[in-house]
LUMTOR-621334 format. One record per residue: residue number from 1; z, y, x of N, C-alpha, C in turn. Coordinates in nm, 4 decimals. Each point is the difference from the previous one (the first is absolute). Layout:
<r k="NUM" n_w="Z" n_v="Y" n_u="X" ca_w="Z" ca_v="Y" ca_u="X" c_w="Z" c_v="Y" c_u="X"/>
...
END
This chain:
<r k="1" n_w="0.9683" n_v="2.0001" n_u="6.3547" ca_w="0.1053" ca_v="-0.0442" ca_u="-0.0896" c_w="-0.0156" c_v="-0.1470" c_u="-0.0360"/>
<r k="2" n_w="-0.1357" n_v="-0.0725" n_u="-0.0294" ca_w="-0.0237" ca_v="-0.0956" ca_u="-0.0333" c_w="0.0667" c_v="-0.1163" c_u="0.1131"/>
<r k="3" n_w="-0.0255" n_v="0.0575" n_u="0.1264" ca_w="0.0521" ca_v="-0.0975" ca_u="0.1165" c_w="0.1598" c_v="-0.0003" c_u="-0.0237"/>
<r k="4" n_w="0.0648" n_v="0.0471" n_u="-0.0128" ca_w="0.1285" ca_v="0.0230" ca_u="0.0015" c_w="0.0720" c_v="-0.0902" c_u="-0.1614"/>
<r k="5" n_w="-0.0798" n_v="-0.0058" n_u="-0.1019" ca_w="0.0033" ca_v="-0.0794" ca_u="-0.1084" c_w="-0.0413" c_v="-0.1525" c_u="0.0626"/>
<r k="6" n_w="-0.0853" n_v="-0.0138" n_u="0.0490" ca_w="-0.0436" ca_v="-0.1429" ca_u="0.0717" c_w="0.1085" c_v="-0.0402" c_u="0.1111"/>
<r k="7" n_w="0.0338" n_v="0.0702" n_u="0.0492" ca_w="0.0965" ca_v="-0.0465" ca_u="0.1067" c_w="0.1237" c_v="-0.0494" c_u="-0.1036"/>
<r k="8" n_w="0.0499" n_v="0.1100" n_u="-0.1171" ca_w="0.1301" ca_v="-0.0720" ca_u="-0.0797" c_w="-0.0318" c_v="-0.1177" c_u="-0.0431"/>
<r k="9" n_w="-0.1236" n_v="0.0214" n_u="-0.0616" ca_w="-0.0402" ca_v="-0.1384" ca_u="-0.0899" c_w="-0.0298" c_v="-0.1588" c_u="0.1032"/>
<r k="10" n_w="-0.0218" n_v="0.0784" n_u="0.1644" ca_w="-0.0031" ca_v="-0.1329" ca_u="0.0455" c_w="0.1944" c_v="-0.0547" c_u="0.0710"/>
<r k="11" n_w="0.0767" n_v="0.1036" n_u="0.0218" ca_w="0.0888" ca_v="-0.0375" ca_u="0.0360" c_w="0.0717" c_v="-0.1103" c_u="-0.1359"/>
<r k="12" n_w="0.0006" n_v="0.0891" n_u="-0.0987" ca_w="0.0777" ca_v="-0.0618" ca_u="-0.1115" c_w="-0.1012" c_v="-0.1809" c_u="-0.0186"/>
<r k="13" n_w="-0.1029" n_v="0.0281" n_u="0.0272" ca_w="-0.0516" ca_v="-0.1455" ca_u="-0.0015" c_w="0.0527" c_v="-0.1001" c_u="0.0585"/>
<r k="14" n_w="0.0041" n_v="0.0542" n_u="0.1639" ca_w="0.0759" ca_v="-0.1172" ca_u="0.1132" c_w="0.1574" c_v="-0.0235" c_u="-0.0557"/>
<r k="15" n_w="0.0697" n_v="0.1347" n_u="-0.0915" ca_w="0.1069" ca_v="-0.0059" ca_u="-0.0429" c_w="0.0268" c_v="-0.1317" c_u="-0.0413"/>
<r k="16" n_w="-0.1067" n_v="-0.0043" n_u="-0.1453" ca_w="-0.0139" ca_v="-0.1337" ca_u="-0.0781" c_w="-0.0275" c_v="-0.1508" c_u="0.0444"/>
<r k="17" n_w="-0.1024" n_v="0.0677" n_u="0.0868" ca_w="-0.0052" ca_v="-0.1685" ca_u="0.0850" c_w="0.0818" c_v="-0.0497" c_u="0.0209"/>
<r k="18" n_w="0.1319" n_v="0.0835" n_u="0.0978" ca_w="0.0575" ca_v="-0.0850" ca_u="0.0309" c_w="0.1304" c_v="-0.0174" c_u="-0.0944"/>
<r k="19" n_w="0.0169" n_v="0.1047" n_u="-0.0583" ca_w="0.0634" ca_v="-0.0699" ca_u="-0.1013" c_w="-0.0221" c_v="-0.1411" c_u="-0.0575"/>
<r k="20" n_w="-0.1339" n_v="-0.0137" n_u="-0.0531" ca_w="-0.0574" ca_v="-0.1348" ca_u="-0.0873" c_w="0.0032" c_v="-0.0895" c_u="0.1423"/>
<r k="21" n_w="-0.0010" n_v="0.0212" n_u="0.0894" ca_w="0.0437" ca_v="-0.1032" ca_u="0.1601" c_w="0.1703" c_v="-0.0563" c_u="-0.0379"/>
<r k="22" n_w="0.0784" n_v="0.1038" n_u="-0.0073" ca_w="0.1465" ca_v="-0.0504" ca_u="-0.0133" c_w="0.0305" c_v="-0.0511" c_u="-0.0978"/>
<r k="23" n_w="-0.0745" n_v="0.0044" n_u="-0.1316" ca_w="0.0401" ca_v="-0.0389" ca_u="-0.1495" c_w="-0.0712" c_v="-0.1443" c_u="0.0070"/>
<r k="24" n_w="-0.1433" n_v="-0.0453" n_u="0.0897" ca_w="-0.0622" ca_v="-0.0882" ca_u="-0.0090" c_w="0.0684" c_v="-0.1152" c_u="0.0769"/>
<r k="25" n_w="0.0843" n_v="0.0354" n_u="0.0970" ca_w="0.0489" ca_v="-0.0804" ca_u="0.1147" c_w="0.1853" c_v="-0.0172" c_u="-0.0055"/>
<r k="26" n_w="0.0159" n_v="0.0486" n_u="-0.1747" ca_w="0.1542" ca_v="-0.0407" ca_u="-0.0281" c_w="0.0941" c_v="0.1202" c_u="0.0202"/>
<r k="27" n_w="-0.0164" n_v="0.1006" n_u="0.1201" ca_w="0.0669" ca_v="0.0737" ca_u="0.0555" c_w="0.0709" c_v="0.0962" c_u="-0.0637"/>
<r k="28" n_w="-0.0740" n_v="0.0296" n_u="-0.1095" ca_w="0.0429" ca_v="0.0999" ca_u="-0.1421" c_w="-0.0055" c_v="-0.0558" c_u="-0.1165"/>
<r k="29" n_w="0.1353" n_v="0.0711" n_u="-0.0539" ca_w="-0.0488" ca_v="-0.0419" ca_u="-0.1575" c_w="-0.1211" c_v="0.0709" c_u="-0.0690"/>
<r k="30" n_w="-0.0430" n_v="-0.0570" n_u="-0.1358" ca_w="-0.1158" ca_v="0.1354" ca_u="-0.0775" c_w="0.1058" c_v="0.1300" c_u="-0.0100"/>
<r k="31" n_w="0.1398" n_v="-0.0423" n_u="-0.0637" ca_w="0.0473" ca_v="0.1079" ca_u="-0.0192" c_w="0.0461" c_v="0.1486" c_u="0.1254"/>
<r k="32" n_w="-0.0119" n_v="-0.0864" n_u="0.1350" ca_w="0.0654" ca_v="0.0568" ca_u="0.1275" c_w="-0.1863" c_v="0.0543" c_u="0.0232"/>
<r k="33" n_w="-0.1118" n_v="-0.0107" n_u="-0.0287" ca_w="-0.0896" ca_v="-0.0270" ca_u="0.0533" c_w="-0.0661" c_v="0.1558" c_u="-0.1297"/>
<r k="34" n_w="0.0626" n_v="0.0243" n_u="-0.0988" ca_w="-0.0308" ca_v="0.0461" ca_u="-0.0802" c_w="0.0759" c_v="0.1836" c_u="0.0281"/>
<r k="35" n_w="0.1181" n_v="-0.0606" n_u="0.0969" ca_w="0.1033" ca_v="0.1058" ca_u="-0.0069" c_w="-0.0606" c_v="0.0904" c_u="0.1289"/>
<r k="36" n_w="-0.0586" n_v="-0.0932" n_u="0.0587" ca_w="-0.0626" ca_v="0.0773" ca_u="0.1766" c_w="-0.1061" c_v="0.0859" c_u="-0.0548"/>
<r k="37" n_w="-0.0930" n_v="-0.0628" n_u="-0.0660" ca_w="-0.1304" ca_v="0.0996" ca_u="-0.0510" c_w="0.0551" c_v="0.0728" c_u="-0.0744"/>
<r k="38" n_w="0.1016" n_v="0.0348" n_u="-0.1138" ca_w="0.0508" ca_v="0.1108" ca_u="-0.0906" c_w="0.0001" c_v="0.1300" c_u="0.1453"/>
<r k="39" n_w="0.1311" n_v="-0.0711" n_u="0.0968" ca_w="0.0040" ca_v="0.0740" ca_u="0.0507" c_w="-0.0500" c_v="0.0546" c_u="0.1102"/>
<r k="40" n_w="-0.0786" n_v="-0.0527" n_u="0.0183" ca_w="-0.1155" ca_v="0.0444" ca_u="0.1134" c_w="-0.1169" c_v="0.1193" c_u="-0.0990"/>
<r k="41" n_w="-0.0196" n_v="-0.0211" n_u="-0.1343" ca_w="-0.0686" ca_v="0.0667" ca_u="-0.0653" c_w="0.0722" c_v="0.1460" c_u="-0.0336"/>
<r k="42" n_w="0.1397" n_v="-0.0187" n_u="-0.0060" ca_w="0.0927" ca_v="0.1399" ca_u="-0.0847" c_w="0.0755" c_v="0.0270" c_u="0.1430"/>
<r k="43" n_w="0.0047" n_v="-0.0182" n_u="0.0972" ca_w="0.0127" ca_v="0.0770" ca_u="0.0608" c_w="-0.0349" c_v="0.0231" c_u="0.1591"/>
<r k="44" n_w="-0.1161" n_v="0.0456" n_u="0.0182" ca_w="-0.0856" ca_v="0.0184" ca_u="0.0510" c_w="0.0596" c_v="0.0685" c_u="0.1642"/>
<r k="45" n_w="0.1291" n_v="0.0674" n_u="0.0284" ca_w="0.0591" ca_v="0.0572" ca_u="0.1068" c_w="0.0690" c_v="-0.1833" c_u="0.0725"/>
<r k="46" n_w="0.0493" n_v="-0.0387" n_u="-0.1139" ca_w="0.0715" ca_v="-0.1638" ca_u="0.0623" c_w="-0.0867" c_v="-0.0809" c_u="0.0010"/>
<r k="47" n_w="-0.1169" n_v="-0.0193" n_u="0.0366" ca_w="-0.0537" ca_v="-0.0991" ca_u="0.0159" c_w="0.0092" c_v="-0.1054" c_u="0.1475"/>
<r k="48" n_w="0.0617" n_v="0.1159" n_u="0.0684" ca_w="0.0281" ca_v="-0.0913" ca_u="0.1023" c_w="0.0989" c_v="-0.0984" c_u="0.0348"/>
<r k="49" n_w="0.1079" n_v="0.0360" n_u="-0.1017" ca_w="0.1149" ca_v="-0.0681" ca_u="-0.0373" c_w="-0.0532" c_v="-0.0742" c_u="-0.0761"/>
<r k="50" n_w="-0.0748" n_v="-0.0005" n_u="-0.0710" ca_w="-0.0760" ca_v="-0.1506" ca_u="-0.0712" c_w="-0.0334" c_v="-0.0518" c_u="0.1477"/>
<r k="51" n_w="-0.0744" n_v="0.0065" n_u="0.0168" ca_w="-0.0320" ca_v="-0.0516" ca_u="0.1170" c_w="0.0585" c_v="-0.0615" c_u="0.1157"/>
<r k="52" n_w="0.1132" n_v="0.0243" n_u="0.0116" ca_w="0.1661" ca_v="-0.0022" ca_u="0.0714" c_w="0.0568" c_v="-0.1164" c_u="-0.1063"/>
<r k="53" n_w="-0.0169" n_v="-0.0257" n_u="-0.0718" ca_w="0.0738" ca_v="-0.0930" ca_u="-0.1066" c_w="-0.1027" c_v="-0.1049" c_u="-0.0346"/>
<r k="54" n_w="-0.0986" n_v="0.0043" n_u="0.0345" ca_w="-0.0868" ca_v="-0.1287" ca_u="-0.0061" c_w="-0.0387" c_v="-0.0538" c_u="0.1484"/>
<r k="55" n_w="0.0317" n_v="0.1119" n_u="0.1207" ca_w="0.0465" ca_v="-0.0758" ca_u="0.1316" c_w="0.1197" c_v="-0.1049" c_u="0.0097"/>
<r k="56" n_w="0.0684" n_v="0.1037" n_u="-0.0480" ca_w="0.1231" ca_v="-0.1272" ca_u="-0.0312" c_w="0.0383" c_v="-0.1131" c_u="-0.0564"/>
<r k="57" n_w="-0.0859" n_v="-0.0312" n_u="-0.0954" ca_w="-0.0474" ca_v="-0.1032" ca_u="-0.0672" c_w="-0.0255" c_v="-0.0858" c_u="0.1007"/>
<r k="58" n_w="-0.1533" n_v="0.0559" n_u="0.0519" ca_w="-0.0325" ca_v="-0.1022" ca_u="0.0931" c_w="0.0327" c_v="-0.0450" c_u="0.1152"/>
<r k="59" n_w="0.0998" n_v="0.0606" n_u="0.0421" ca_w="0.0909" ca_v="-0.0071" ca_u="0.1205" c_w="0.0773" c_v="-0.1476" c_u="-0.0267"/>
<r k="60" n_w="0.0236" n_v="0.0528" n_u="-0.0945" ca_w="0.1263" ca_v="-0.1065" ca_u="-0.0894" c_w="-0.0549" c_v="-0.1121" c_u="-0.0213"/>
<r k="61" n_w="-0.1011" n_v="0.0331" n_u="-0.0382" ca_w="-0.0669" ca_v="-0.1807" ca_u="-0.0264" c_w="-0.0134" c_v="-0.0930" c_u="0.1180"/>
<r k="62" n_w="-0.0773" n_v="0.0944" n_u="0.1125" ca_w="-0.0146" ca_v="-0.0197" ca_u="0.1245" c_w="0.1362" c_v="-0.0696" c_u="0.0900"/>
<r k="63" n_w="0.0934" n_v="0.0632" n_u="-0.0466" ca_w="0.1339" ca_v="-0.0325" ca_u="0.1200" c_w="0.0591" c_v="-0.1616" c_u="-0.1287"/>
<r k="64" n_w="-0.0501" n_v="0.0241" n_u="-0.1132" ca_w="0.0613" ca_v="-0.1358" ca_u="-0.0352" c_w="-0.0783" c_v="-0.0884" c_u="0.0058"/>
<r k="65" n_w="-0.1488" n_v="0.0211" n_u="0.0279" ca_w="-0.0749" ca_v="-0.1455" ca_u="0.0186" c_w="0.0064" c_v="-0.0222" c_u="0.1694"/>
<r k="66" n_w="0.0215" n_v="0.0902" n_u="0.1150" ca_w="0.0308" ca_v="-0.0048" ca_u="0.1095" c_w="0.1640" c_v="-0.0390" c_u="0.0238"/>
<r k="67" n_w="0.0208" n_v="-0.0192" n_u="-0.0692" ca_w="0.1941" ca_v="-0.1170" ca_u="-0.0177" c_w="-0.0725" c_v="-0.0986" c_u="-0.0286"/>
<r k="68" n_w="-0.0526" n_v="-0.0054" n_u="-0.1138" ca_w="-0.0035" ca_v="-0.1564" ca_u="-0.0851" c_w="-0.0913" c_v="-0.0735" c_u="0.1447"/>
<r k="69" n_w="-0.0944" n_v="0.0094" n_u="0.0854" ca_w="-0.0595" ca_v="-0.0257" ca_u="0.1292" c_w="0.0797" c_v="-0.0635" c_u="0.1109"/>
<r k="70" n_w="0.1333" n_v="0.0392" n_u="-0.0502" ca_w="0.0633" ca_v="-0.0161" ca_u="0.1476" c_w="0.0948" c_v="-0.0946" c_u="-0.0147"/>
END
């Protein structure tokens, strides 16, 4: 049981990292940055749609600094 508590506690970690990655590097607001961890914490079946919505983020950032390049 303990492994299975360590595995949540390490996913939700990398969660945060990179959260504090997108909040550190402009990409999120605190408040947009505040709303991903609520809901990555309350609901635990969508997390992959968190996950799906902070791809997109970075997609987005990606295709507008790959314009501003060209």
């Amino acid at each position: 049981m303990d492994s299975i508590q360590d595995d949540k506690r390490f996913k939700y970690g990398q969660f945060v990292e990179l959260l504090n990655t997108l909040r550190s590097e402009g990409l999120v607001s605190a408040e947009k940055r505040r709303e991903l961890d609520k809901r990555w914490r309350a609901e635990p079946v969508n997390r992959d749609l968190v996950l799906d919505e902070i791809a997109r983020i970075m997609e987005t950032v990606s295709e507008r600094q790959i314009s501003e390049e060209e």
